[in-house]
C-alpha positions in Angstrom: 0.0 0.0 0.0 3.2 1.8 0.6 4.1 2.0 -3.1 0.2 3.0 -4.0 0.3 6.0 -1.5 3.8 7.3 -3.1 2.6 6.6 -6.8 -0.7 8.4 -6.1 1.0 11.2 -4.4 2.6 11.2 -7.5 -0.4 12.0 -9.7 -1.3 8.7 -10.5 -5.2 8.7 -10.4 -5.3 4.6 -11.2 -3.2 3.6 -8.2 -4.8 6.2 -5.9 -8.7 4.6 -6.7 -7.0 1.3 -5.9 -5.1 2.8 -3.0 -8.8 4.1 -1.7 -10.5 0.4 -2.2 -7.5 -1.3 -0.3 -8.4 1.4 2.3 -11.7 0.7 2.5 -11.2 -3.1 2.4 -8.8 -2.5 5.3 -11.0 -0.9 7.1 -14.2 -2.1 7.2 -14.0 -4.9 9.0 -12.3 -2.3 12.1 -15.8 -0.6 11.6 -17.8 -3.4 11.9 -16.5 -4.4 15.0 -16.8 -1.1 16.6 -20.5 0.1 15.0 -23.9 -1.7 15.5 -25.3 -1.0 11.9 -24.2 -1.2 8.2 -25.3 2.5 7.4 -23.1 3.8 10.0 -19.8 1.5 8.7 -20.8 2.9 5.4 -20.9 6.9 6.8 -17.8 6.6 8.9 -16.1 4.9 6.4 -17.0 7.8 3.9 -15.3 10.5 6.4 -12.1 8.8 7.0 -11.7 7.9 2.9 -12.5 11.5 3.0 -10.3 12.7 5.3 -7.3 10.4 4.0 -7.7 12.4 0.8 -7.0 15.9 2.8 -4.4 14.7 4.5 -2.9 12.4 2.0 0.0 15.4 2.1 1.2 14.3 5.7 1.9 11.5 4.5 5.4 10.7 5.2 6.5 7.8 2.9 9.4 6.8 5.1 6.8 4.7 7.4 4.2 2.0 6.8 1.0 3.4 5.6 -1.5 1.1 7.1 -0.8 2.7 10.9 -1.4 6.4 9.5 -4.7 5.0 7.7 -5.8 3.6 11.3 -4.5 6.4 13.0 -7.1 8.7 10.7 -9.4 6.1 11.1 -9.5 5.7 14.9 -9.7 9.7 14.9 -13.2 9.9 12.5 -14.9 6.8 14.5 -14.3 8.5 18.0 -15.7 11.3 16.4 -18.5 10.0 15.1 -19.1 8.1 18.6 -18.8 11.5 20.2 -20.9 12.9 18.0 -23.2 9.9 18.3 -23.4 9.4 21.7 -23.6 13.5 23.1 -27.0 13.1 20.7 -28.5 10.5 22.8 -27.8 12.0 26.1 -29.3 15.0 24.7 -32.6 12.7 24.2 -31.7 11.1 27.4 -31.4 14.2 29.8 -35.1 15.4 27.9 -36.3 11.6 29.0 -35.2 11.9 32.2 -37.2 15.3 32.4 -40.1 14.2 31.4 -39.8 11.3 33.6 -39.3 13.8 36.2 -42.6 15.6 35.3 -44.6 12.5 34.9 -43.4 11.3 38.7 -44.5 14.8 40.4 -48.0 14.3 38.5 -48.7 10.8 39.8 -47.4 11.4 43.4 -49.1 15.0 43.6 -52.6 14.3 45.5 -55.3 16.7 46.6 -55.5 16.2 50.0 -53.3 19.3 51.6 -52.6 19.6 55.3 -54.9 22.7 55.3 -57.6 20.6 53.8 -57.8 17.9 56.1 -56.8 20.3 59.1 -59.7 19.4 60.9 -59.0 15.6 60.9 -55.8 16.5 62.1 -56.8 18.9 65.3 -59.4 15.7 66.0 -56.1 13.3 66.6 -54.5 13.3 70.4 -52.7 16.3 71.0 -48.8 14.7 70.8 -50.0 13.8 67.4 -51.9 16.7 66.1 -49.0 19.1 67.2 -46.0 16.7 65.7 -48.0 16.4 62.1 -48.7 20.8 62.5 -45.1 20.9 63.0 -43.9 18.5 60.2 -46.7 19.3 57.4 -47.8 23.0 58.1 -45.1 24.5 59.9 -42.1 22.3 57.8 -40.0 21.2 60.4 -37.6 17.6 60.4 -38.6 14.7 62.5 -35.3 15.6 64.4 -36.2 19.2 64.6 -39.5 18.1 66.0 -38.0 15.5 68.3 -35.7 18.6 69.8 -38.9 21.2 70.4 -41.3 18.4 72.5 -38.1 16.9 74.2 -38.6 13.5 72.1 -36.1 11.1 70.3 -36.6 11.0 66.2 -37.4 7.7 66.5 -40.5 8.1 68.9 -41.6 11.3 66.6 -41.8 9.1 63.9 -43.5 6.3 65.2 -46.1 8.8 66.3 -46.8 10.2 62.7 -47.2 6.9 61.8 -49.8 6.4 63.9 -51.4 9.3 63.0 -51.1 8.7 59.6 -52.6 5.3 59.6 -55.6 6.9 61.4 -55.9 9.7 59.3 -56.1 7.3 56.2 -58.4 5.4 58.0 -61.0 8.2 58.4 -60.6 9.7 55.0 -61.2 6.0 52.8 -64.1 6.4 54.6 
């Protein structure tokens, strides 16, 4: 392929077109390996016969050509997998968005704490003030454990409760 290279750099338009189908004989099968679809070998293949021809000059006839032809090669693909690949994050990240939306809608409800307030104020009084202070007011369990002089774990256990009892009422 050596002798190809330096006869087409020469101006002979025969031995380049055969330099070009070695080249693309060579290569192929590299694509293949590397790319899911024939369309793509086909594309990627185009570029780097493409971009062999501009920069057939670089060429330095001292060393083997097949490495340089794979260097060029290996530069187009990653390119093209780049390219390829920032494109379906892109579709992935609006995905993931519309996932996102999709989530809030399903887990939104109608009940509010304001709407079922009454319920709430009808519970025992550790467990009316622990859900005013988590719901309304927006504090942790933590926090709420520290105001009533409660661990976490007993503030939770109480919501709970109240929670189960509040479901209770409203499936009613």
């Amino acid at each position: 392929m050596e002798e190809l290279m330096r006869q087409s750099l020469e101006g002979d338009k025969r031995a380049y077109a055969e330099l070009l189908q070695q080249t693309a004989r060579l290569l192929r099968p590299f694509l293949a390996k590397r790319l899911s679809f024939e369309s793509e070998v086909d594309d990627v293949l185009q570029e780097i016969l493409i971009s062999i021809h501009k920069a057939r000059h670089t060429y330095d006839g001292q060393r083997p050509y097949k490495p340089w032809a794979y260097a060029i090669a290996n530069f187009r693909l990653q390119d093209y997998l780049r390219m390829h690949y920032a494109d379906q994050l892109r579709q992935a990240a609006d995905i993931s968005e519309m996932e996102n939306n999709l989530h809030e809608d399903v887990t939104e409800t109608a009940i509010s704490y304001e709407s079922i307030s009454g319920e709430v104020h009808k519970l025992p009084e550790k467990q009316a003030t622990i859900l005013q202070l988590m719901h309304q007011d927006g504090y942790t369990a933590k926090e709420v454990a520290e105001k009533l002089g409660m661990t976490e774990s007993a503030v939770n256990v109480s919501a709970h409760r109240a929670y189960k009892v509040l479901r209770q009422k409203l499936e009613r």
